[in-house]
MARLO-906277 format. One record per residue: residue number from 1; residue in three letters; y, z, x of N, C-alpha, C, O in turn. Coordinates in Angstrom, 1 decimal, padded with zeros to 4 digits. Atoms other than C-alpha are relative to their C-alpha. Layout:
N
     n   res      nc2      nc3      nc1     cac2     cac3     cac1      cc2      cc3      cc1      oc2      oc3      oc1
   NUM   Ala        Y        Z        X        Y        Z        X        Y        Z        X        Y        Z        X
...
// end
This chain:
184
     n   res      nc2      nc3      nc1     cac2     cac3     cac1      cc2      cc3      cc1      oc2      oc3      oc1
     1   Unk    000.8    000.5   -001.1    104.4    090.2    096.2   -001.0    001.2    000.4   -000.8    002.4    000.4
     2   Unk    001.3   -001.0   -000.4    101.0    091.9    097.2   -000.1   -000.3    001.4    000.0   -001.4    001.9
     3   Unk   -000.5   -000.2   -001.5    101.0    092.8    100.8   -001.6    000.6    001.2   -001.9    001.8    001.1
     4   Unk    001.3   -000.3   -000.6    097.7    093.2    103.2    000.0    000.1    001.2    000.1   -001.0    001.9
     5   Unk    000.1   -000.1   -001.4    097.3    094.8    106.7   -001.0   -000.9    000.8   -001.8   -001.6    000.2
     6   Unk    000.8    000.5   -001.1    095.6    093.5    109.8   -001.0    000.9   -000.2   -001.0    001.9   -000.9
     7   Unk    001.0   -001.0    000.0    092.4    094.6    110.5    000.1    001.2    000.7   -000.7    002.1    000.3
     8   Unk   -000.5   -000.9   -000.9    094.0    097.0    113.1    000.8    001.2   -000.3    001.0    002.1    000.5
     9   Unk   -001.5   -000.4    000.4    096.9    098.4    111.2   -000.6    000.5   -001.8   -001.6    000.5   -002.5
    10   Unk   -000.4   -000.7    001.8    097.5    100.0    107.6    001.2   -000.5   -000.6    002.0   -001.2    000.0
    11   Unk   -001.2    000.4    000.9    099.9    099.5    104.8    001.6    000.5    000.2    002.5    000.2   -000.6
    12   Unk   -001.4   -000.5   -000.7    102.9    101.4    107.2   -000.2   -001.5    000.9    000.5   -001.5    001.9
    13   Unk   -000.2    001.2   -001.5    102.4    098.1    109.4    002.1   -000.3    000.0    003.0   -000.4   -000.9
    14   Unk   -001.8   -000.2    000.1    106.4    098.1    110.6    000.3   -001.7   -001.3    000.9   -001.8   -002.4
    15   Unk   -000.4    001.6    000.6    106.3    093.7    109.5   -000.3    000.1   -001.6    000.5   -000.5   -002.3
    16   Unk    000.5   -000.3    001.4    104.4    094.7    106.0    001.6    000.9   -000.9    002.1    000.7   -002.0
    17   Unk   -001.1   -000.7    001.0    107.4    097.3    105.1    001.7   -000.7    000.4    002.7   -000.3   -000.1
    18   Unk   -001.1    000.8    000.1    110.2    094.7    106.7   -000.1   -000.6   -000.8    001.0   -000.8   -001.3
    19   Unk   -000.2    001.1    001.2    109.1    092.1    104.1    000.3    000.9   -001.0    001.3    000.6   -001.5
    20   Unk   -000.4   -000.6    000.9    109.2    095.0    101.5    001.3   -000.1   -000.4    001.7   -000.9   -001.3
    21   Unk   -001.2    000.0   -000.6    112.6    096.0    102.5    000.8   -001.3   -000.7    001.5   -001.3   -001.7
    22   Unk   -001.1    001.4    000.6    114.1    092.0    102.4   -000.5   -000.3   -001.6    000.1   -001.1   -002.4
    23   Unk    000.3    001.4    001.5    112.5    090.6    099.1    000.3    001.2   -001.1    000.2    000.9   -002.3
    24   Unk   -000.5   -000.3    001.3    113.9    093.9    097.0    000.9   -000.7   -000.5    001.5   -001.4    000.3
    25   Unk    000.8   -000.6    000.9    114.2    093.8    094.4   -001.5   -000.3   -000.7   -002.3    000.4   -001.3
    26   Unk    001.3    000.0    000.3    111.5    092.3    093.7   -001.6    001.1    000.2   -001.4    002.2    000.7
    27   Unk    000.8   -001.0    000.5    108.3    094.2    093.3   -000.6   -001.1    001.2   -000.4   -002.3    001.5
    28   Unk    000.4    000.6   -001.2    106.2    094.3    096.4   -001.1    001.2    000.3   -000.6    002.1    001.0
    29   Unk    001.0   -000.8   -000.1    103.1    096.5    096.6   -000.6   -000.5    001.5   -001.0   -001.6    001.7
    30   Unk    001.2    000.3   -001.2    101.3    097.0    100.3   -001.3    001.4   -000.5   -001.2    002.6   -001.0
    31   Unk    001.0   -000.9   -000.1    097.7    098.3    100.2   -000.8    000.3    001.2   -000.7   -000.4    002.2
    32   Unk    000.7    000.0   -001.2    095.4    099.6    102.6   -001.8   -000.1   -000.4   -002.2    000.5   -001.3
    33   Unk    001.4    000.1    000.1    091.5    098.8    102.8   -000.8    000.7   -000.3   -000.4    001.9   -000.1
    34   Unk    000.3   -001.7    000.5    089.2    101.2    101.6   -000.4    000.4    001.2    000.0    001.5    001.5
    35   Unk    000.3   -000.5   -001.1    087.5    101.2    105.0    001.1    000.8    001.4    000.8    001.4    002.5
    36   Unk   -000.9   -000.6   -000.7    090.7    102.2    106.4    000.9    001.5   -000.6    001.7    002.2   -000.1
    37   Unk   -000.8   -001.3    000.7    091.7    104.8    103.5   -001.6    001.2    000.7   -001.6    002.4    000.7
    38   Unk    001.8   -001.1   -000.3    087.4    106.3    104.8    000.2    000.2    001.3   -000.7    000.8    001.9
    39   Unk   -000.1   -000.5   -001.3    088.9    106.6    108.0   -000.7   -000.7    001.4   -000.5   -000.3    002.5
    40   Unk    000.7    000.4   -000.6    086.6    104.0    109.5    000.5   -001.0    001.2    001.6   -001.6    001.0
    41   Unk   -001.1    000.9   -001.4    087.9    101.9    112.8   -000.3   -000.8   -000.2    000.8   -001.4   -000.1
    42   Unk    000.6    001.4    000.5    086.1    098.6    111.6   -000.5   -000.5   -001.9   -001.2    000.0   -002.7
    43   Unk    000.0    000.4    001.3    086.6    096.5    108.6   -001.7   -000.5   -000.7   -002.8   -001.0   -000.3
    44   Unk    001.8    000.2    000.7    083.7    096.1    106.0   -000.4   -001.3    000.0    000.4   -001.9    000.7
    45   Unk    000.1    001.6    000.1    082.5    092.8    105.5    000.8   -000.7   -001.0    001.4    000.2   -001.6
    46   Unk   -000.6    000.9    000.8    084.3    090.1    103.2    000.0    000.1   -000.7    001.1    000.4   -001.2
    47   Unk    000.4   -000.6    002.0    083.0    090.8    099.9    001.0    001.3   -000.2    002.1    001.4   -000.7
    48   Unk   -000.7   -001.7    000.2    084.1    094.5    100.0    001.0   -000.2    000.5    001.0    000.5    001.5
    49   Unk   -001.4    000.1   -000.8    087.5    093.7    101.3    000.5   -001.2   -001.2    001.7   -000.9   -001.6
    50   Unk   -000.6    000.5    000.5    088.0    090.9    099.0   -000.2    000.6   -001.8    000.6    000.1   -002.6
    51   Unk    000.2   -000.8    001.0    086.9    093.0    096.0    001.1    001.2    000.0    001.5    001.8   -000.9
    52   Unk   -001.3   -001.2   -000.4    089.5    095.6    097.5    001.5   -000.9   -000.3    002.5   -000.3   -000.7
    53   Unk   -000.8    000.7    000.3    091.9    092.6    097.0    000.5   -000.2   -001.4    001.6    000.1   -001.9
    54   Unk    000.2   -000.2    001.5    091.0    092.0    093.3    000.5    001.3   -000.6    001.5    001.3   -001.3
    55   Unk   -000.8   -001.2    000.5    091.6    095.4    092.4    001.0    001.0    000.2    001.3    002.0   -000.4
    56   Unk   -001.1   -000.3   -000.4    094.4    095.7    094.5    001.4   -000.7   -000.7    002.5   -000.2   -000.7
    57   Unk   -001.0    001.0    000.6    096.3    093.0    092.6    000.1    000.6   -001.7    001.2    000.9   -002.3
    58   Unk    000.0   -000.3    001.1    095.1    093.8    089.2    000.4    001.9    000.0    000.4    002.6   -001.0
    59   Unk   -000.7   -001.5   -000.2    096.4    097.6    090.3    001.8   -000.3   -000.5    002.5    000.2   -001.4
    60   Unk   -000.9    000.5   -000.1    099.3    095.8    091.0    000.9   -000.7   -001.6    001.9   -000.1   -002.0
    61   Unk    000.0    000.5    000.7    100.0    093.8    088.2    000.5    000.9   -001.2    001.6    000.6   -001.8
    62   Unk    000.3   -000.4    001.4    099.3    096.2    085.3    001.1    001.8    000.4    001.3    002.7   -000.4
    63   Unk   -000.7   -001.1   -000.5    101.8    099.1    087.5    001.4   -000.3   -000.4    002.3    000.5   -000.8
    64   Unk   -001.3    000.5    000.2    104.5    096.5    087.2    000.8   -000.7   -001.3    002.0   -001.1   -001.5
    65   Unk   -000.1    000.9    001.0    103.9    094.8    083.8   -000.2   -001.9    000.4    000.0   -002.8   -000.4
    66   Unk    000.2    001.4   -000.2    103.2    091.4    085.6   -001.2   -000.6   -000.6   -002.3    000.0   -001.0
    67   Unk    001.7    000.9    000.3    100.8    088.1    084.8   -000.4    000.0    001.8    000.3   -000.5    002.7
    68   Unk    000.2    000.3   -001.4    098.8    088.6    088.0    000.2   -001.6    000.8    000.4   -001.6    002.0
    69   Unk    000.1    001.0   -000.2    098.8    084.7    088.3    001.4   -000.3    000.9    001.4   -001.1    001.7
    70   Unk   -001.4    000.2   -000.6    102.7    085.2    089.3    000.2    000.5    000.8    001.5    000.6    000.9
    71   Unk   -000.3   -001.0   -001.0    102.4    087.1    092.1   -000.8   -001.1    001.4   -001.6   -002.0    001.3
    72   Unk    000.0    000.6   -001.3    102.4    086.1    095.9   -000.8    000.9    000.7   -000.3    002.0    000.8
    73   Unk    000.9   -000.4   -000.8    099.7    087.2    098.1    000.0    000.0    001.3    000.2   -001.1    001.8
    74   Unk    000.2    000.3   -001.5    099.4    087.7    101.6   -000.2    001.0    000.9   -000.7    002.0    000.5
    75   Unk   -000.2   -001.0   -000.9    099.7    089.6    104.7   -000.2   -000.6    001.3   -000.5   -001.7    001.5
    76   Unk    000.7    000.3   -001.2    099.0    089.6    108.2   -001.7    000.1    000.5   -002.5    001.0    000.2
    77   Unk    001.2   -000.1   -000.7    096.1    088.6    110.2   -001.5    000.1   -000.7   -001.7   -000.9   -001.3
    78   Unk    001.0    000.0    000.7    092.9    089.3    108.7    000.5    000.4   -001.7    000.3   -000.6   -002.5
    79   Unk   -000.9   -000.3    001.0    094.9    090.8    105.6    000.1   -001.1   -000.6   -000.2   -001.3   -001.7
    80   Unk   -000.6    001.3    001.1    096.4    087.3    104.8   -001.7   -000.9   -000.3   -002.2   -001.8   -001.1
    81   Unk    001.6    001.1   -000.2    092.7    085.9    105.5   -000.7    000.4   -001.2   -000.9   -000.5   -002.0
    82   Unk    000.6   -000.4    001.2    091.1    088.0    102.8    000.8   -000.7   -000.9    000.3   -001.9   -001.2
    83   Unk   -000.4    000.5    001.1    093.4    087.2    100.2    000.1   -001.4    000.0    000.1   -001.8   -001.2
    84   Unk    000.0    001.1    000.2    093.5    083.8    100.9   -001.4   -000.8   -000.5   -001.5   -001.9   -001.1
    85   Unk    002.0   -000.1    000.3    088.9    084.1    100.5    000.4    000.1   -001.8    000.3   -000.7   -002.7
    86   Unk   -000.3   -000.1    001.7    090.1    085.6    097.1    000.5   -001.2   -000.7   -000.1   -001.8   -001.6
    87   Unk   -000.8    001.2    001.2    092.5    082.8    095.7   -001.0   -001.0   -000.1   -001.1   -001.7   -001.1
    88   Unk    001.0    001.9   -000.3    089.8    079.7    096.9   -000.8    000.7   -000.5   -001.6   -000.1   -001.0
    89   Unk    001.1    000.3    001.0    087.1    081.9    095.0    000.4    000.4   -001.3   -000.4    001.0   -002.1
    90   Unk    000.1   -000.2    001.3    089.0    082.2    092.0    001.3    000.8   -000.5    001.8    000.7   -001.6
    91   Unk   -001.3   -001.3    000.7    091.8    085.0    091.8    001.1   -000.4    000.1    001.7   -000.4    001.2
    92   Unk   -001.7    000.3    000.1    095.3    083.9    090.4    000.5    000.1    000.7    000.1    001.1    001.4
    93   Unk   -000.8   -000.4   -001.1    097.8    083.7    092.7    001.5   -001.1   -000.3    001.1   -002.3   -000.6
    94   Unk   -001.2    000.7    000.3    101.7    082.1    092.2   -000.2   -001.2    001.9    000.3   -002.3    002.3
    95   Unk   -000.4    000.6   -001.1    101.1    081.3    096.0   -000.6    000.9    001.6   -001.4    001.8    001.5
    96   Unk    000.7   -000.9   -001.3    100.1    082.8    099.6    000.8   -000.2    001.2    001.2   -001.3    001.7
    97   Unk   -000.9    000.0   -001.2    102.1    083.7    102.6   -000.7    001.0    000.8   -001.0    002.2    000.5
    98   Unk    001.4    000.0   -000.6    099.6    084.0    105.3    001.0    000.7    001.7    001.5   -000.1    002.6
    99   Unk   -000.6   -000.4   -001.8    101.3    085.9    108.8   -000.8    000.2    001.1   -001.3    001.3    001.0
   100   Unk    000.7    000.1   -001.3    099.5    085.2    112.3   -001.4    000.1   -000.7   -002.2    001.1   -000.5
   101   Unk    001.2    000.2    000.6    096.6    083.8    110.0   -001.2   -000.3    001.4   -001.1   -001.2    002.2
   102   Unk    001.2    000.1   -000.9    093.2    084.3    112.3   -000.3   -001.0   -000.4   -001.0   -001.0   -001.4
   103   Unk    001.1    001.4    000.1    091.9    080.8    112.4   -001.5    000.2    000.5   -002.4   -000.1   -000.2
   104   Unk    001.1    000.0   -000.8    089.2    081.7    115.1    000.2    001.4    000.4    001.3    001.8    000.2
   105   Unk   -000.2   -000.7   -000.6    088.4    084.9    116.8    000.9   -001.0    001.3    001.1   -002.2    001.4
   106   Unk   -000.7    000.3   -001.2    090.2    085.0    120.2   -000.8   -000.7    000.9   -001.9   -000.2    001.0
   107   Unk    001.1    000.5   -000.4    088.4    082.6    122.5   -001.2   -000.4   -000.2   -002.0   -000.8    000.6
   108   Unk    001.4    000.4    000.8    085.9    082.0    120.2    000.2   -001.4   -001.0   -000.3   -001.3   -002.1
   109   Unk    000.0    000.8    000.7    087.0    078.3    118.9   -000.8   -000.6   -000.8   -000.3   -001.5   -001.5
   110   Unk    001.4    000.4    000.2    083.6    077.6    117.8    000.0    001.0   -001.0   -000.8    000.7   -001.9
   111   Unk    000.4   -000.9    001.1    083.8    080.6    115.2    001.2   -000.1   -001.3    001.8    000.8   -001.8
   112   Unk   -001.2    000.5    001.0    086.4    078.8    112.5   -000.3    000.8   -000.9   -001.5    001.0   -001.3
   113   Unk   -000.4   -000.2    001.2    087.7    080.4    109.6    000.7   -000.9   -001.3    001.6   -000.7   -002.1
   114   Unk   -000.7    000.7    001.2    088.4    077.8    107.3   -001.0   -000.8   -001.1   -000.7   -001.9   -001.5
   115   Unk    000.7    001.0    000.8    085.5    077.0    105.1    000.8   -000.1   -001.4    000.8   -001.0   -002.2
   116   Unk   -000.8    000.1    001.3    087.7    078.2    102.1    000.7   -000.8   -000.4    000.8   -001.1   -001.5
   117   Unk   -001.3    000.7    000.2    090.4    076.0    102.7    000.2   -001.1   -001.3    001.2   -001.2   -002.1
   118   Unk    000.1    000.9    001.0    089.4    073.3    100.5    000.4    000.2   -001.3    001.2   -000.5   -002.0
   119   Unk   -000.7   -000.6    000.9    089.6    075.6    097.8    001.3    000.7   -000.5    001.4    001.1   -001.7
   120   Unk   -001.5   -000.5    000.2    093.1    076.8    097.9    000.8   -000.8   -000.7    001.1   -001.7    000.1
   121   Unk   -001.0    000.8    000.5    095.5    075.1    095.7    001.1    000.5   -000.7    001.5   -000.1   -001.7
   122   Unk   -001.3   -000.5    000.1    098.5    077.4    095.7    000.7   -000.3    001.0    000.2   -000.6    002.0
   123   Unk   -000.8    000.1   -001.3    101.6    076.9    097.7   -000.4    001.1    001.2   -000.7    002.3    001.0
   124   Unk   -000.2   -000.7   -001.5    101.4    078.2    101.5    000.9    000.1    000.9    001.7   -000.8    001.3
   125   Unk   -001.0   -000.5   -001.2    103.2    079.8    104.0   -000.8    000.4    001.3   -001.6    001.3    001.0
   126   Unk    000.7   -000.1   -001.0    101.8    080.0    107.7    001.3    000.6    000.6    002.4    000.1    000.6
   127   Unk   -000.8   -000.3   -001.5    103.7    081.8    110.3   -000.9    000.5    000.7   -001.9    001.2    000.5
   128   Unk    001.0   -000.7   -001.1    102.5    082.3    113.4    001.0   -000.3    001.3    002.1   -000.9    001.5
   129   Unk   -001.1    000.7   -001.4    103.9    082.0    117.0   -001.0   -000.7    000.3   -002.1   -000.6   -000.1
   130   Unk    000.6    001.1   -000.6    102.8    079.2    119.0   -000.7    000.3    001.6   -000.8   -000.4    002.5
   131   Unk    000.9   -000.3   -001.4    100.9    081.0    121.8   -000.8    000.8   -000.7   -001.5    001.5    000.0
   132   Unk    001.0   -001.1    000.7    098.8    083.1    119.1   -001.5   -000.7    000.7   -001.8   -001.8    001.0
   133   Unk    001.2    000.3   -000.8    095.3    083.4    120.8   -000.8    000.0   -001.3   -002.0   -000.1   -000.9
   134   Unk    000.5    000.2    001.2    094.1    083.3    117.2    000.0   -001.5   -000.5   -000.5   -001.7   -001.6
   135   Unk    000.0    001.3    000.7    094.7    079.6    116.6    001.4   -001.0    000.8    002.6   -000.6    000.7
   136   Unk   -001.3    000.8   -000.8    097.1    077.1    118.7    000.6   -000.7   -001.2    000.0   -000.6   -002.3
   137   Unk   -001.1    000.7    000.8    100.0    074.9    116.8   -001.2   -001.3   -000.4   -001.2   -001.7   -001.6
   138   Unk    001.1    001.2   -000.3    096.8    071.9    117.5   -000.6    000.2   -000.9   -000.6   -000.6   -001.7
   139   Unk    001.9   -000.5    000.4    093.7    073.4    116.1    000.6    000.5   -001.6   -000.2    000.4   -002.5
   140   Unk   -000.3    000.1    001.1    096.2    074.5    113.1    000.4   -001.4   -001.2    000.2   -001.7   -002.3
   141   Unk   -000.3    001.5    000.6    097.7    070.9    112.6   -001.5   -000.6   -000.1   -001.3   -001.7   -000.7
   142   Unk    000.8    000.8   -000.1    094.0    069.8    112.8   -000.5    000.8   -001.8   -000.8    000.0   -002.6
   143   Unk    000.9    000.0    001.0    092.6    072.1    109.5    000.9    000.1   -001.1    000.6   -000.4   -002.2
   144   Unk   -000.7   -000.2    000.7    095.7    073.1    107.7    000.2   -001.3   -001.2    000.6   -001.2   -002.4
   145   Unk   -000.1    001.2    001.0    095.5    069.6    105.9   -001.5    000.0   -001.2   -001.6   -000.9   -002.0
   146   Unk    001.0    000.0    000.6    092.2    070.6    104.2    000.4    000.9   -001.7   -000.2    001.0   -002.8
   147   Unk   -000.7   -000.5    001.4    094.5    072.6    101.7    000.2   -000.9   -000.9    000.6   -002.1   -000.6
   148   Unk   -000.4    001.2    000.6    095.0    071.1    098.8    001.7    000.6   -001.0    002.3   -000.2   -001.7
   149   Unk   -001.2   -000.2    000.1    098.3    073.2    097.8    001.0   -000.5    000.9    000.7   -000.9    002.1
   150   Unk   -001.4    000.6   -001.4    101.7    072.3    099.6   -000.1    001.3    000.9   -000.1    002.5    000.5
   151   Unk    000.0   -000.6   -001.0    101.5    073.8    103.0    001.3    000.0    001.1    001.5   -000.8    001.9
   152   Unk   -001.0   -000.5   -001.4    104.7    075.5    105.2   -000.5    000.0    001.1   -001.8    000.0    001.0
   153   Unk    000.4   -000.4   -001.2    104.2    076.0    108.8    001.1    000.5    000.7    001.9   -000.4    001.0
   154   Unk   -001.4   -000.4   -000.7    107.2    078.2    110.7   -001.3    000.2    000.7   -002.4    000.7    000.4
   155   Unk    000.7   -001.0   -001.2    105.9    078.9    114.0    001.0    000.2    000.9    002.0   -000.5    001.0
   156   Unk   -001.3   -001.3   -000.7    107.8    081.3    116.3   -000.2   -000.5    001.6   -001.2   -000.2    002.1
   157   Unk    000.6    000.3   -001.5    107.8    079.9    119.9    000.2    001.1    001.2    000.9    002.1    001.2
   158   Unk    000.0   -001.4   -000.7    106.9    081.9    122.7   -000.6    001.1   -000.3   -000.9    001.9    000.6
   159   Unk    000.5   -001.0    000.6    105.4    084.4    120.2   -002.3   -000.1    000.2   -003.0   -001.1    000.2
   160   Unk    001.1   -000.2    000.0    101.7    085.7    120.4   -000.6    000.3   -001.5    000.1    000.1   -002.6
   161   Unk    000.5   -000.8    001.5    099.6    087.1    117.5    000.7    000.9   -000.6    000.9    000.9   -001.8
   162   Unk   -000.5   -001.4    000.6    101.4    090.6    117.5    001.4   -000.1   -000.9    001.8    000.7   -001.7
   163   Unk   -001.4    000.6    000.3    104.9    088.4    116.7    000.7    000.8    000.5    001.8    000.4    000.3
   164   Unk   -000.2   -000.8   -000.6    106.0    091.4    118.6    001.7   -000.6    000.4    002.0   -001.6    001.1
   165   Unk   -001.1    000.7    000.0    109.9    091.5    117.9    000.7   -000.8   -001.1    002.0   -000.9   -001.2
   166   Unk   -000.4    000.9    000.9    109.9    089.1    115.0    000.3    000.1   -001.1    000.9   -000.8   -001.8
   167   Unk   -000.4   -000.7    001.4    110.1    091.3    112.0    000.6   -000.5   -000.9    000.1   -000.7   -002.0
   168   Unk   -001.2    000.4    000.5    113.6    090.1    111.1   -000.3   -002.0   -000.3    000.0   -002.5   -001.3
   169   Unk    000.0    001.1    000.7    112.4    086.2    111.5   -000.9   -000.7   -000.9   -000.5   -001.7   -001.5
   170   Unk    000.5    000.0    000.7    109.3    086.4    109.7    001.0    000.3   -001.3    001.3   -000.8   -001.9
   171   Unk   -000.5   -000.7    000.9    111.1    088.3    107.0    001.3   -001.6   -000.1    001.6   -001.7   -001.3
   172   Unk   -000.6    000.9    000.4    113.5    085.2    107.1   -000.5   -001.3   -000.5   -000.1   -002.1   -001.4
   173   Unk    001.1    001.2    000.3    110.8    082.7    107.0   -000.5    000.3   -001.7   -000.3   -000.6   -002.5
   174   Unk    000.4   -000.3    001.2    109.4    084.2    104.0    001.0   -000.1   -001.3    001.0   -000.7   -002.4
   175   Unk   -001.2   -000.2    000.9    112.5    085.0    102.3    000.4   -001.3   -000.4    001.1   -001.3   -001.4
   176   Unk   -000.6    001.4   -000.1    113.3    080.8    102.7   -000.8   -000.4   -001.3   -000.4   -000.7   -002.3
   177   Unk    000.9    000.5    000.2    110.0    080.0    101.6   -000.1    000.3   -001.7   -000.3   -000.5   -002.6
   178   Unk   -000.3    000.0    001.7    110.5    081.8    098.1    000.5   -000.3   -000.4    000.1   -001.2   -001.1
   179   Unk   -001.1    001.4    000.2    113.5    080.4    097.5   -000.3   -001.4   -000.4   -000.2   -001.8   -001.5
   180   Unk    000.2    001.8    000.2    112.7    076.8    097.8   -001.4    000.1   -000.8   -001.6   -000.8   -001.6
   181   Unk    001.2    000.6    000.6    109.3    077.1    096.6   -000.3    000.6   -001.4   -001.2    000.1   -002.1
   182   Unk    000.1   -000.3    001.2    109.8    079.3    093.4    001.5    000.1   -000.1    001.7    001.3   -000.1
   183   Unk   -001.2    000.1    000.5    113.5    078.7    092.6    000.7   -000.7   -001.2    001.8   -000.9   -001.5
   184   Unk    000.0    000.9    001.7    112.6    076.8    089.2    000.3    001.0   -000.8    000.4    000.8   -002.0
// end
């Protein structure tokens, strides 16, 4: 699994090295953005970040002897958002496990994140809590159908964006979600 911070956070994010942690043995690379390895407080634009994905994966890949195509992508927050830009323009992926996916900025419903969607046709995994000010349970049931892979949804009730606490149930959510969805 290839592993991608928030725009806020680095590749120590605590939730990024809990999933590490449960899914050994498996092979589980977290990276950090370059604008975050340059020290910079604000993420580059899209391109440069999903080009940081690209050769984060094929880093990945060629470290572990894998076909990148077999590998699970994701992360939190802007993190899972990039990689998810990557797979709908093109970059292999076994699948995507997307944590407190930014739909919209915060209060900004009017600024959607989902023109890629259409293009995605790996399995999905959404967690989120169901007070995330990034996207309601609603406004997710309304675009999540524009995927055209099979789409999960665990949402954490009570929980905000930060999942603050949730470590252990993400990390179970995910851990399910591999299971059942690659256990061929």
């Amino acid at each position: 699994m290839f592993l991608t911070p928030g725009a806020g956070s680095d590749r120590g994010h605590p939730g990024l090295v809990a999933l590490q942690d449960r899914l050994a043995p498996l092979p589980v690379d977290r990276m950090d953005f370059p604008y975050r390895k340059a020290g910079k407080p604000f993420p580059d634009r899209a391109p440069v970040l999903v080009a940081a994905v690209r050769d984060g994966v094929a880093a990945m890949a060629a470290g572990h002897d894998l076909d990148p195509d077999r590998l699970v992508l994701g992360g939190r927050s802007m993190g899972g958002r990039i990689c998810s830009i990557a797979v709908a323009e093109g970059l292999g992926a076994a699948g995507l496990v997307l944590v407190c996916y930014p739909l919209h900025p915060p209060k900004k419903p009017q600024n959607l994140r989902v023109e890629h969607f259409g293009s995605i046709q790996v399995p999905c995994l959404f967690v989120s809590g169901d007070r995330d000010e990034f996207g309601s349970p609603e406004e997710f049931d309304a675009h999540l159908p524009a995927i055209a892979g099979p789409v999960t949804v665990v949402r954490l009730p009570g929980k905000r964006h930060d999942l603050k606490g949730c470590d252990e149930l993400v990390c179970d959510a995910v851990e399910a979600w591999m299971a059942d969805t690659f256990s061929t």
